[in-house]
N, C-alpha and C positions, 0 to 999 in steps of 0.2 A: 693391175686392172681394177676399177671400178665396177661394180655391180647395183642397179635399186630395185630394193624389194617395196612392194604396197602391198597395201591392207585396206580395206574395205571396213565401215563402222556406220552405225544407221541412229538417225534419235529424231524426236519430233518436238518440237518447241513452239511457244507463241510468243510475239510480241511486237511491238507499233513502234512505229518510225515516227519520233517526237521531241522535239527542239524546244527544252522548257523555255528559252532566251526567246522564241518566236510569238505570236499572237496565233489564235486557233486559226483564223482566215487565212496567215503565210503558213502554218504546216500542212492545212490543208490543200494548200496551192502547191509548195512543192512537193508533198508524199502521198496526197491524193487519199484513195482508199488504203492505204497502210498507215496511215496515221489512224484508224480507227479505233476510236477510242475501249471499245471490248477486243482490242486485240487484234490479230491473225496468226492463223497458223501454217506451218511446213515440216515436210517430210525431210529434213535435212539425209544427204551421203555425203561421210568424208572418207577421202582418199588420202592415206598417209604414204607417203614414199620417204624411205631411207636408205642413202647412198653408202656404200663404203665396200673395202676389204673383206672378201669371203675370210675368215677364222681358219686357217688350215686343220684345227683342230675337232671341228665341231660342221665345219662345210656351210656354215652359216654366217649371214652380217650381224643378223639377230632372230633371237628363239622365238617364231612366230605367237607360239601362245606364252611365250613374255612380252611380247609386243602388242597384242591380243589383249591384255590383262591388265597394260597400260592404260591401252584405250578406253576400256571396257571401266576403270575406276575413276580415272580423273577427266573422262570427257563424256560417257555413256553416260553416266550415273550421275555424274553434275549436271548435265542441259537435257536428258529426256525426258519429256513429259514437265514441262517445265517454263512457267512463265519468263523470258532474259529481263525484263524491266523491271518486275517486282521477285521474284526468288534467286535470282543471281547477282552478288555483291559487284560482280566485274560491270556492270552495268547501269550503278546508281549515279553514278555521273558524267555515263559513256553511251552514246547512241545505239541502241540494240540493233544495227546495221547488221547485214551478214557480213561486211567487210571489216569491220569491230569484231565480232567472235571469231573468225578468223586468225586475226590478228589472238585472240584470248587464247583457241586451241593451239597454236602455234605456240607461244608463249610456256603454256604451262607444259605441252608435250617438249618441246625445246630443254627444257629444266631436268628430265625424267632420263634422259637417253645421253647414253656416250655421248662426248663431245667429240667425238671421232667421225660421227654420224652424221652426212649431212642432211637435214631434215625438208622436203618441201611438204605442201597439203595442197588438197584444193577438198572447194565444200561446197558443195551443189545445195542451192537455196530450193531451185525448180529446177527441172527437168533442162534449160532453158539457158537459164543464170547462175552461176558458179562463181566464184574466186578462187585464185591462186597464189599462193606464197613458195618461193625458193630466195634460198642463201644466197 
């Protein structure tokens, strides 16, 4: 039997929707007010779900405040409070889209965790607009 546990993770970020390949006139056509150029910001929530085998040993897939502790270093502590276009290297030549850091958290939580595990996310931009990633 399979089992997925989630986890809950909270961080706030800024940054504009900006196609250096474009003219100011088409980014502001296609990304409107998100392309502005002082930024914008969100209250990002990300939802980590990891599937696998309960441990008979320990009753667990994983040690919630190991999994906690993952999150909490390499995705908390890297994007809170945190411009993505100018202090996040994942970003210097990659669209600060929330469907790009998505694709970033996945990525680097992916690298962190059993390979046993199967990983999805999803990461709520607004209340509203979300993405989702599964295996």
């Amino acid at each position: 039997m399979k089992i997925t546990i989630c986890r809950k993770a909270y961080f706030n970020a800024c940054h504009r929707m900006h196609n250096p390949n474009w003219s100011d006139a088409k980014n502001k056509e296609v990304f409107g007010v998100c392309n502005n150029p002082s930024y914008h910001g969100h209250n990002f929530e990300l939802i980590v779900k990891l599937t696998g085998s309960i441990n008979p040993e320990t009753g667990y897939i994983i040690d919630m405040k190991v999994l906690g502790a993952i999150i909490k270093t390499e995705i908390e502590d890297r994007f809170d409070h945190k411009n993505l276009n100018l202090d996040c290297p994942e970003f210097a030549n990659t669209i600060a889209s929330t469907e790009n850091l998505a694709v970033v958290i996945y990525t680097i939580l992916k690298s962190k965790l059993d390979n046993q595990l199967k990983l999805a996310i999803v990461l709520f931009e607004t209340n509203k607009n979300f993405v989702e990633i599964t295996e």
